[in-house]
C-alpha positions in Angstrom: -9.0 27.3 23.3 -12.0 29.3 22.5 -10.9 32.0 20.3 -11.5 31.1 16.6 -8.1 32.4 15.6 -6.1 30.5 18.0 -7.9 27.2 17.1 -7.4 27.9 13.4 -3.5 28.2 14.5 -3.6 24.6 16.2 -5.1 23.3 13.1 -3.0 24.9 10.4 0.2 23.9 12.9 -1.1 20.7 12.9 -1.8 20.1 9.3 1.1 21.5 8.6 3.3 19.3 9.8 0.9 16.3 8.7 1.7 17.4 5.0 5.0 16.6 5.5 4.3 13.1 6.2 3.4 9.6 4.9 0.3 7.9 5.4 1.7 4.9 7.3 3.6 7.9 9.9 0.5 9.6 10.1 -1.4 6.7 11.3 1.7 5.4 13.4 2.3 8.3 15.2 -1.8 8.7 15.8 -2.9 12.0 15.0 0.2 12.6 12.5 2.6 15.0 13.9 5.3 14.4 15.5 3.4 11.6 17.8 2.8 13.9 20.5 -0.6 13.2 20.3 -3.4 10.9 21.2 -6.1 10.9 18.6 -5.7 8.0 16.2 -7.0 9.2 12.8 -6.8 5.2 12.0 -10.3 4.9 13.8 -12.3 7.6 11.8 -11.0 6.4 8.5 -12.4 4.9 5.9 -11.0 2.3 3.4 -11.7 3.6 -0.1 -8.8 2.7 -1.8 -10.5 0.5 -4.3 -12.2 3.2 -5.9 -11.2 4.8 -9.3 -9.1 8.2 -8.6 -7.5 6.8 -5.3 -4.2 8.1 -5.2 -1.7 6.8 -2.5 0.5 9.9 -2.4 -2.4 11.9 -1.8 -4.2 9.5 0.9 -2.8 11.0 4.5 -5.4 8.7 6.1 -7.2 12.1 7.3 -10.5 10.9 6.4 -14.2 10.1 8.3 -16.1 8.8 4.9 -16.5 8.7 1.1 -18.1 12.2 0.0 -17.4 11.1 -3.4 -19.5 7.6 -3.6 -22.8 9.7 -2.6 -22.3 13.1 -4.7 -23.8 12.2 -7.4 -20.9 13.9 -9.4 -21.7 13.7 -13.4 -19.9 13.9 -16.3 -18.4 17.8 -16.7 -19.2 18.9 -13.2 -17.2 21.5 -11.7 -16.6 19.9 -8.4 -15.3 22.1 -4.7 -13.8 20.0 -2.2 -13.6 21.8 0.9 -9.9 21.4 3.1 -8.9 19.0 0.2 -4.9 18.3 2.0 -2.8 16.3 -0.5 -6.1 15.5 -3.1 -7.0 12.5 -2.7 -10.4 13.4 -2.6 -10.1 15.6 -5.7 -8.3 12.6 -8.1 -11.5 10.9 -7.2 -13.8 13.5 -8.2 -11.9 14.0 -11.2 -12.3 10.3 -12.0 -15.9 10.9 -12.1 -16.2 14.6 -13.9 -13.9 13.1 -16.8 -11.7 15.2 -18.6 -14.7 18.0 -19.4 -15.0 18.7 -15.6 -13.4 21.0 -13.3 -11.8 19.9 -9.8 -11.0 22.7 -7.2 -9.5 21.7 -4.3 -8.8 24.9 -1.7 -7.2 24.7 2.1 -6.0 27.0 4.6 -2.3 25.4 5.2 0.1 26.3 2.3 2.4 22.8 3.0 -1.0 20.8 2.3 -1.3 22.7 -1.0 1.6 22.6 -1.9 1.5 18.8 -1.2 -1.4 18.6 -3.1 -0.1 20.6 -6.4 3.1 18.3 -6.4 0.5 15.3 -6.5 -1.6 16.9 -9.8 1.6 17.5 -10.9 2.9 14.0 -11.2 -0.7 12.5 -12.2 -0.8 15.2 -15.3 -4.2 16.8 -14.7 -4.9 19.3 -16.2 -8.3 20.2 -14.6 -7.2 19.8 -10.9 -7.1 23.5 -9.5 -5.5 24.1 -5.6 -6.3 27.3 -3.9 -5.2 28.1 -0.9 -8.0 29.8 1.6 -10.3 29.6 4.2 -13.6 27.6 4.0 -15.5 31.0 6.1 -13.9 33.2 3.6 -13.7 31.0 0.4 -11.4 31.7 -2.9 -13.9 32.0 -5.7 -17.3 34.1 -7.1 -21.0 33.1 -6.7 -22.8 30.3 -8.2 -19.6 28.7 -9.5 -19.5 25.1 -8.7 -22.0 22.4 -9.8 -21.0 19.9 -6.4 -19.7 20.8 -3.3 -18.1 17.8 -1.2 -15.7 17.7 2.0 -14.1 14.7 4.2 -13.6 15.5 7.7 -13.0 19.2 7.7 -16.2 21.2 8.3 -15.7 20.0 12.3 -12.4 21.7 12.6 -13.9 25.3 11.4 -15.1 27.5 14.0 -17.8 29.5 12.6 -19.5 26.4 11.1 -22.2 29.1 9.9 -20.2 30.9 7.6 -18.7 27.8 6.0 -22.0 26.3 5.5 -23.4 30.4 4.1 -20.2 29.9 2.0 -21.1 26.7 0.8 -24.2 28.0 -0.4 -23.1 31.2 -1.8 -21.2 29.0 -4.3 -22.9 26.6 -5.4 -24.9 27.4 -8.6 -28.7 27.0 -8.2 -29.6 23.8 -8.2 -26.5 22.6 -7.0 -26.1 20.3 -4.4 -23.3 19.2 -2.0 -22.7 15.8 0.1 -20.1 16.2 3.1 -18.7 13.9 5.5 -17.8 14.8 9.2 -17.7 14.0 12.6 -20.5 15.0 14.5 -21.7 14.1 18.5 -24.9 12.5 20.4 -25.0 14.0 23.8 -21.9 15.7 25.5 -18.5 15.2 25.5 -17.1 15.4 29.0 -14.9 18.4 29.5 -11.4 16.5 29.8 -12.0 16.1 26.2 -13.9 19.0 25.5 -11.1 21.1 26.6 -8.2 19.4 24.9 -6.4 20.7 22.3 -4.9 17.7 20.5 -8.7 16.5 20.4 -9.5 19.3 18.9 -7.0 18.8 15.5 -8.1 15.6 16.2 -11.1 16.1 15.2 -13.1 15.1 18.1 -14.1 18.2 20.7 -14.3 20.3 17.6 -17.4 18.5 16.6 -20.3 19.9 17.6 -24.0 17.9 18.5 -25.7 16.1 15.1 -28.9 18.6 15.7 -27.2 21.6 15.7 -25.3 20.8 12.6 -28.3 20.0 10.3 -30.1 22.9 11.7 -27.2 25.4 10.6 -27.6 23.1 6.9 -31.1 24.4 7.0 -31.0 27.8 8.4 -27.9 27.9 5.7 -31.1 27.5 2.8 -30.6 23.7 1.5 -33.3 21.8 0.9 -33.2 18.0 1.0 -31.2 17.4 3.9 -30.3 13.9 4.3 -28.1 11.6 6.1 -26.4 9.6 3.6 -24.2 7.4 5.9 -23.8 7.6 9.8 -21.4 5.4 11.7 -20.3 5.1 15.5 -16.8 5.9 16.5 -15.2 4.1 19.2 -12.6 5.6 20.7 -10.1 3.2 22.4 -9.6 3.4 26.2 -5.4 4.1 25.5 -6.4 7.3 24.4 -9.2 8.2 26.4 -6.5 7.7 29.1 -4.6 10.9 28.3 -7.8 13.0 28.8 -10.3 10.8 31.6 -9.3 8.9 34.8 -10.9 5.3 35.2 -14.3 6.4 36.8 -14.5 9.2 33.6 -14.1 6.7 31.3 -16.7 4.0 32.5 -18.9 7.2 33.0 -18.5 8.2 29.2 -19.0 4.2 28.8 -22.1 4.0 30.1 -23.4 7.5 28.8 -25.8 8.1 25.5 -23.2 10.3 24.4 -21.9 9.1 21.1 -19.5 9.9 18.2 -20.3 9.5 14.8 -19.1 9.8 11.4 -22.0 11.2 8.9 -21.9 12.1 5.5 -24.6 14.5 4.8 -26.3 15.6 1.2 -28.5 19.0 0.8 -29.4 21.0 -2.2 -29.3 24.8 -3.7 -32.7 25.5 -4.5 -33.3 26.7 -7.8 -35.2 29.5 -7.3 -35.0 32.1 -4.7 -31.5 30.7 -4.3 -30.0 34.4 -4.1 -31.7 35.1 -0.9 -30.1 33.2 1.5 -28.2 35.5 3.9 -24.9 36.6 3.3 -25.4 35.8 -0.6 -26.8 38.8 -2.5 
């Protein structure tokens, strides 16, 4: 599974076929579809239905963090959520940008937009935008949106350079975004590495913590900073399906580790039009 447009495939398959599901299926049936596979979104999740915006009909369960509670979204904001699925995360950023902000939710899989367009629908907003796109390529101009946030998503995208470029390219100067995702400490081993249901799982598409802030940097933000950072454990009934025994008291007893971040890094003000890829 190495060519970028093959793994986009799984995903948008995948997704897909999540959209057309409930929360409680999603989590029953572990990675949501169908329960053929063996990634339990359950144990990346975070509980955040006690917040204002929370919408169950939106929640899918798909989620590693809260990119909302550390955005420091304000009052008329136009707010991006990156791979936004049935907009949960979008009613919450709405919550906070009032009725004078802007909300634009954009994804690559038309059933999740769809989803997620019936959901704004029924809750009446009128300042909830879907679009449906690709994070590397992404629907809308320059210097447009005030706060960029994203739960979970940025791991699944091959080119993790152009979404981050895009990102940039976006944001208005001064801007900032705060993204949560799944990110590694040391390396995977390759029954997992090389699995595909781990991959829409959210897991092997992950790539080492370093590497991601560095593309953050090289991308142009400024203030980089770990916001949140938690372990994952995955369970021994799934590492099953991918390890025998020995592999999985070897991945035990190894530094490697897999951890949920949410991250937060500004748009400079100045000079912001000379990142690459932006002019």
């Amino acid at each position: 599974m190495n060519n970028a447009e093959e793994l986009k495939k799984l995903v948008k398959d995948k997704y897909s076929e999540i959209a057309l599901q409930s929360k409680a299926q999603n989590e029953a049936s572990c990675c949501g579809a169908t329960g053929c596979c063996t990634v339990d979104y359950a144990i990346f999740a975070d509980n955040y239905t006690q917040l204002e915006g929370y919408n169950s009909d939106a929640d899918l369960g798909l989620g590693c963090g809260v990119p909302t509670e550390f955005a420091q979204i304000k009052i008329g904001d136009t707010v991006l959520d990156l791979g936004s699925g049935a907009g949960n995360d979008c009613f919450m950023a709405r919550a906070l940008v009032g009725e004078s902000g802007k909300v634009i939710g954009v994804d690559m899989t038309e059933a999740m937009i769809a989803k997620a367009r019936e959901n704004a629908d029924k809750l009446q907003f009128n300042n909830v935008e879907f679009r449906q796109g690709e994070i590397e390529h992404l629907p809308l101009a320059a210097n447009r949106v005030d706060v960029v946030i994203s739960n979970c998503v940025l791991n699944l995208v091959p080119d993790k350079q152009k979404a981050f470029a895009e990102t940039f390219r976006v944001l208005k100067p001064g801007g900032h975004f705060s993204i949560s995702d799944v990110v590694l400490v040391g390396e995977l081993p390759q029954g997992i590495v090389q699995a595909s249901e781990m991959y829409a799982g959210c897991v092997s598409g992950a790539i080492q913590k370093e590497a991601y802030l560095r593309i953050i940097q090289e991308a142009g933000f400024e203030n980089i900073t770990v916001q949140k950072e938690k372990a994952i454990h995955v369970p021994d009934e799934i590492l099953k399906d991918y390890l025998d025994e020995a592999g999985i008291q070897q991945f035990r007893q190894s530094e490697t580790g897999i951890f949920s971040i949410t991250v937060y890094g500004d748009k400079p003000l100045e000079g912001a039009c000379c990142a690459p890829g932006c002019c």
